[in-house]
C-alpha positions in Angstrom: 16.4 16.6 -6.0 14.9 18.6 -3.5 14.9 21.8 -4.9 13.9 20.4 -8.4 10.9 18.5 -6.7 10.3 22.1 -5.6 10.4 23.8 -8.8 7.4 21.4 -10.0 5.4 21.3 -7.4 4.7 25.1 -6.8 3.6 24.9 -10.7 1.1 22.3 -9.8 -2.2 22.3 -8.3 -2.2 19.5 -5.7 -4.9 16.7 -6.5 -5.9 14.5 -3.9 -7.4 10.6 -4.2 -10.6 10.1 -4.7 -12.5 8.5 -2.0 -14.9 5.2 -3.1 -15.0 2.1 -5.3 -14.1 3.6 -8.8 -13.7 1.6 -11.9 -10.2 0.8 -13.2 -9.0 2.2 -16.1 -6.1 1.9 -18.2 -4.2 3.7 -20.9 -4.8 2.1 -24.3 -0.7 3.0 -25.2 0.5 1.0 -22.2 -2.2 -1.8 -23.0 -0.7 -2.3 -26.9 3.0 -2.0 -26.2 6.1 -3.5 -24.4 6.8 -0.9 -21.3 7.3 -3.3 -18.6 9.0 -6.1 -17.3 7.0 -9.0 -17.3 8.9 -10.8 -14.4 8.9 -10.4 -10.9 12.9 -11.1 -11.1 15.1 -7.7 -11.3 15.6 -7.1 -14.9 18.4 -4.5 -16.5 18.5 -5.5 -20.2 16.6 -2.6 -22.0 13.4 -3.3 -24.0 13.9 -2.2 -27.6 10.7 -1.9 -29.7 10.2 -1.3 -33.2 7.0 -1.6 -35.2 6.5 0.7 -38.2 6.7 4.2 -37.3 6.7 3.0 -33.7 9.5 3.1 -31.1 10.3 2.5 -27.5 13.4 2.2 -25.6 12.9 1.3 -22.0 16.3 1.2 -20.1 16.4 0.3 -16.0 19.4 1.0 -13.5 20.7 -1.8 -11.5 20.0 -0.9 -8.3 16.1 -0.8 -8.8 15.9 -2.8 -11.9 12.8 -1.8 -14.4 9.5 -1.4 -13.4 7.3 -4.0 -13.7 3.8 -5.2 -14.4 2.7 -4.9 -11.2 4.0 -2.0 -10.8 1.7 -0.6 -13.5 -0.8 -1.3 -11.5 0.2 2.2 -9.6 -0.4 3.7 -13.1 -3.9 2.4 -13.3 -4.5 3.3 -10.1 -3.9 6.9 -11.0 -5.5 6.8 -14.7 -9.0 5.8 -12.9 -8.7 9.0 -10.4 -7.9 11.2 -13.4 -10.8 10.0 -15.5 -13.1 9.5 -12.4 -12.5 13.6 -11.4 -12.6 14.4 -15.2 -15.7 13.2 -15.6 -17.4 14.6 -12.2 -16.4 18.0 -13.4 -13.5 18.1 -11.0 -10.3 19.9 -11.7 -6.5 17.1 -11.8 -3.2 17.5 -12.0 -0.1 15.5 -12.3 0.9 16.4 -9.0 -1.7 13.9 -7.1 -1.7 12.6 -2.9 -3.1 9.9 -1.5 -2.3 7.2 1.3 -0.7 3.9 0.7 -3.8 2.1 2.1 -5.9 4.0 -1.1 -3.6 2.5 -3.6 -2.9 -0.9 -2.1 -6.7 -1.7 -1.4 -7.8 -0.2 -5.3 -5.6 -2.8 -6.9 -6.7 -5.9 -4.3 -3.3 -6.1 -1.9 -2.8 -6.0 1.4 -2.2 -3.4 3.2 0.5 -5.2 5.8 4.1 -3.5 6.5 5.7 -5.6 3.8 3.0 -4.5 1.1 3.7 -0.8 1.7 7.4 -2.1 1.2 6.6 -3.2 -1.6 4.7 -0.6 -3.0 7.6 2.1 -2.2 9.8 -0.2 -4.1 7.4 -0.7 -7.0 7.2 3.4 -6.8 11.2 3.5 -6.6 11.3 1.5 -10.0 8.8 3.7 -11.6 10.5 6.2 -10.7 13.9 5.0 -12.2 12.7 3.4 -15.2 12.8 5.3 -18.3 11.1 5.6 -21.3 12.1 7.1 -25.1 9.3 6.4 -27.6 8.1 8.3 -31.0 4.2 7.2 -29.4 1.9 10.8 -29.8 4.6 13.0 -31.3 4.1 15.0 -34.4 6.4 13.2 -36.5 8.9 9.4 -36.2 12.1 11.6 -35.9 10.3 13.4 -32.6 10.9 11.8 -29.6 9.5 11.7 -25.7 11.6 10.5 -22.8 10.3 10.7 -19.2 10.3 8.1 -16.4 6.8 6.6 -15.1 6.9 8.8 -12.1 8.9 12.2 -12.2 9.3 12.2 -8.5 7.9 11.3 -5.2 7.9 11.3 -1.8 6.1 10.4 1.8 4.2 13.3 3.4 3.7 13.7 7.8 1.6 15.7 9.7 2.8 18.3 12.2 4.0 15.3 14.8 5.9 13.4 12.0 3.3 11.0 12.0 3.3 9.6 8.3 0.3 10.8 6.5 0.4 9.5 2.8 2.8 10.0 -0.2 2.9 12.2 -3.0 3.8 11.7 -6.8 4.3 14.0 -10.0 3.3 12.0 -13.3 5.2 12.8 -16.8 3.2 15.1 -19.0 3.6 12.0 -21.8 0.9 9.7 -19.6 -1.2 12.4 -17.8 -2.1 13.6 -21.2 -2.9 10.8 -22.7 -5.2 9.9 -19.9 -6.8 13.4 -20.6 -7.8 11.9 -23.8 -10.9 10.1 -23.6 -10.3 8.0 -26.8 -6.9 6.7 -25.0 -8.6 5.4 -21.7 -10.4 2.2 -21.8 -12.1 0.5 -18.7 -10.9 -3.5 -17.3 -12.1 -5.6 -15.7 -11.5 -5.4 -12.0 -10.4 -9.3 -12.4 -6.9 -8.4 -13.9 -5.6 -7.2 -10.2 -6.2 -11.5 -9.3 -4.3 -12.3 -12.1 -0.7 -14.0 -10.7 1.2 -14.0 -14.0 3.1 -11.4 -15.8 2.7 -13.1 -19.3 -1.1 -13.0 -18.4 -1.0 -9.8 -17.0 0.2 -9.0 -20.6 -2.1 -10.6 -22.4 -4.9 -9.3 -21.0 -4.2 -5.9 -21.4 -3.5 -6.4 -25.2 -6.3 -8.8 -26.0 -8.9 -5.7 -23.8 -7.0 -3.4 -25.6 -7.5 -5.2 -29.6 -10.3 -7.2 -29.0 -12.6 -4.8 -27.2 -16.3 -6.2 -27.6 -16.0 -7.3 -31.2 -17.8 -10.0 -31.3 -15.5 -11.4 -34.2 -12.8 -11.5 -32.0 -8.9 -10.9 -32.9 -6.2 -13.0 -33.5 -2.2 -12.3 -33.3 0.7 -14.6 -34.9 2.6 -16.0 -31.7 5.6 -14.9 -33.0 4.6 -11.6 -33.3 3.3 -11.3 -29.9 6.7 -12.7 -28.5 8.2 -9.6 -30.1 5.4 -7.4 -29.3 5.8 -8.3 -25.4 9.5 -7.1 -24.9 9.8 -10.9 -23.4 13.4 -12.0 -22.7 11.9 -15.3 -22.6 13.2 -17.7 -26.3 10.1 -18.2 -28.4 9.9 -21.9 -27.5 9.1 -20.9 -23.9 6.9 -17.9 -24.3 5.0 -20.5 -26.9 4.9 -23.0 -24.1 3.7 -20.4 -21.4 0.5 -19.1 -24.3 -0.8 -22.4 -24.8 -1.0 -23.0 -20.8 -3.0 -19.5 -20.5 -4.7 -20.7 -23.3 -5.7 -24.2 -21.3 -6.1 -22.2 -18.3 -8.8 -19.5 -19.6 -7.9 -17.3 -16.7 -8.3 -14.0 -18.7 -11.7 -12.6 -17.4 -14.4 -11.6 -20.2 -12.1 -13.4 -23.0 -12.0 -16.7 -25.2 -8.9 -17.9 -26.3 -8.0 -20.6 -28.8 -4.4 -21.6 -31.0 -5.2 -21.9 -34.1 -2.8 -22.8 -37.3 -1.6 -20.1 -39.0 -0.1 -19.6 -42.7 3.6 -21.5 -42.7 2.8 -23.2 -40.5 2.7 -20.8 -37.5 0.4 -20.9 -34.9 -2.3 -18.1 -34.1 -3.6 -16.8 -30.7 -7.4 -16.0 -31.3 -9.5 -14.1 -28.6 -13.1 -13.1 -28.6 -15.7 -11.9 -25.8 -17.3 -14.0 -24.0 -21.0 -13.7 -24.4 -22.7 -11.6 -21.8 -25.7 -12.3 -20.2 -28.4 -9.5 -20.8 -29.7 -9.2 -17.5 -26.4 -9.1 -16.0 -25.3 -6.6 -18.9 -27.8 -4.2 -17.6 -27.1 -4.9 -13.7 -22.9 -4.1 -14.5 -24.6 -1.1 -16.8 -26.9 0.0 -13.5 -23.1 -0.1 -11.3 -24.4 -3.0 -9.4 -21.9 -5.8 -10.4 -18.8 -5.6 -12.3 -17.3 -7.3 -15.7 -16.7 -10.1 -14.2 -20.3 -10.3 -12.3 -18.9 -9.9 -9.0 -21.2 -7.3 -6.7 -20.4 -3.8 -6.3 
């Protein structure tokens, strides 16, 4: 492992953090598809996907167990540094540094003993988890498999003293970052949010619902299949409908509605924005969910 960490790193150009408040960002392919675990339990049954030309295989080893929603957030974490350096003119690269501190305080943790604990253990199942989809290649036959992180590992200074970590991204995500049209911004709001299933939902309904002001709607069924759930339909129905009486998805409406056969329908729209507070979030000054910068 050593030597092939190595191998990749003298071919990179080391990019370090950021430094400042920067807006999350997320990658629209993780936002529409089942690629994590959606519960905080260990999980080793493999999500299998399947959606037109579409497929994913996600498969987990035992002793870390698949990477979950949370630790996406790692992911998000590095999408916003990409797109924030991008976009400043600065040069990236897979290869990227930073201190456990940077990440823990970007996605609202703590930064105790047992949250970097648990942040090398969310990094541990990234690492382990992998993926084998047909997303962005040339043709269905074509597939990509990589795991969430290629490799990484915690840096010292000269006295040993720990001085951050390091992490390679696979090709598959760093280039989709690169591409503007596969990057869309959230709402700061989603790190607050406890559950997986809502974790979930909010990243599709941002993803398909966007600021239409029409809103979207999904067939419950459908979105049991299209959120790699191991949860039975009955439950995952039951879970919806509490979200749903809850409104705890920030910037989002959601109602069940009846469907055709009589199968229900999860709607979602926008919420309506106040103008002056539309120009204020527009100015930097507060953010999507009107909290102050």
């Amino acid at each position: 492992m050593r030597g092939s960490w190595r191998a990749e790193r003298e071919q990179l150009e080391l990019f370090r953090a950021l430094p400042g408040d920067l807006a999350p960002r997320d990658a629209q392919d993780l936002m529409a598809y089942p690629f994590f675990s959606l519960a905080k339990s260990r999980r080793v049954v493999p999500i299998d996907f399947r959606a037109g030309t579409i497929t994913i295989r996600v498969e987990a080893v035992p002793e870390h167990g698949m990477a979950t929603i949370w630790d996406a957030d790692v992911l998000i974490w590095a999408a916003s540094q990409i797109v924030e350096a991008r976009d400043a003119g600065l040069r990236t690269s897979r290869l990227m540094a930073a201190t456990p501190h940077e990440i823990l305080t970007f996605v609202g943790r703590g930064t105790g003993a047992r949250d970097y604990d648990r942040l090398k253990a969310g990094l541990d199942r990234l690492q382990a988890t992998t993926v084998l989809t047909s997303i962005r290649q040339l043709t269905e036959r074509r597939r990509h498999r990589f795991s969430w992180i290629n490799e990484w590992r915690e840096t010292a200074d000269a006295h040993g003293k720990p001085s951050g970590l390091q992490l390679i991204l696979p090709d598959w995500f760093y280039s989709g970052v690169l591409d503007n049209a596969l990057v869309l911004t959230i709402d700061r709001a989603y790190f607050d949010l406890r559950g997986g299933l809502e974790r979930w939902l909010y990243r599709l309904v941002r993803k398909h619902g966007g600021r239409q002001q029409g809103g979207w709607s999904f067939d419950v069924a459908h979105l049991h299949a299209k959120s790699g759930s191991l949860s039975p339909l009955k439950h995952f129905a039951y879970d919806l409908r509490d979200i749903v009486r809850r409104q705890t998805l920030p910037g989002y409406r959601l109602a069940i509605e009846p469907g055709l056969r009589d199968r229900e329908l999860l709607s979602f729209a926008p919420i309506p924005e106040d103008p002056f507070a539309a120009r204020l979030r527009k100015r930097g000054i507060i953010t999507a969910s009107g909290e102050n910068l």
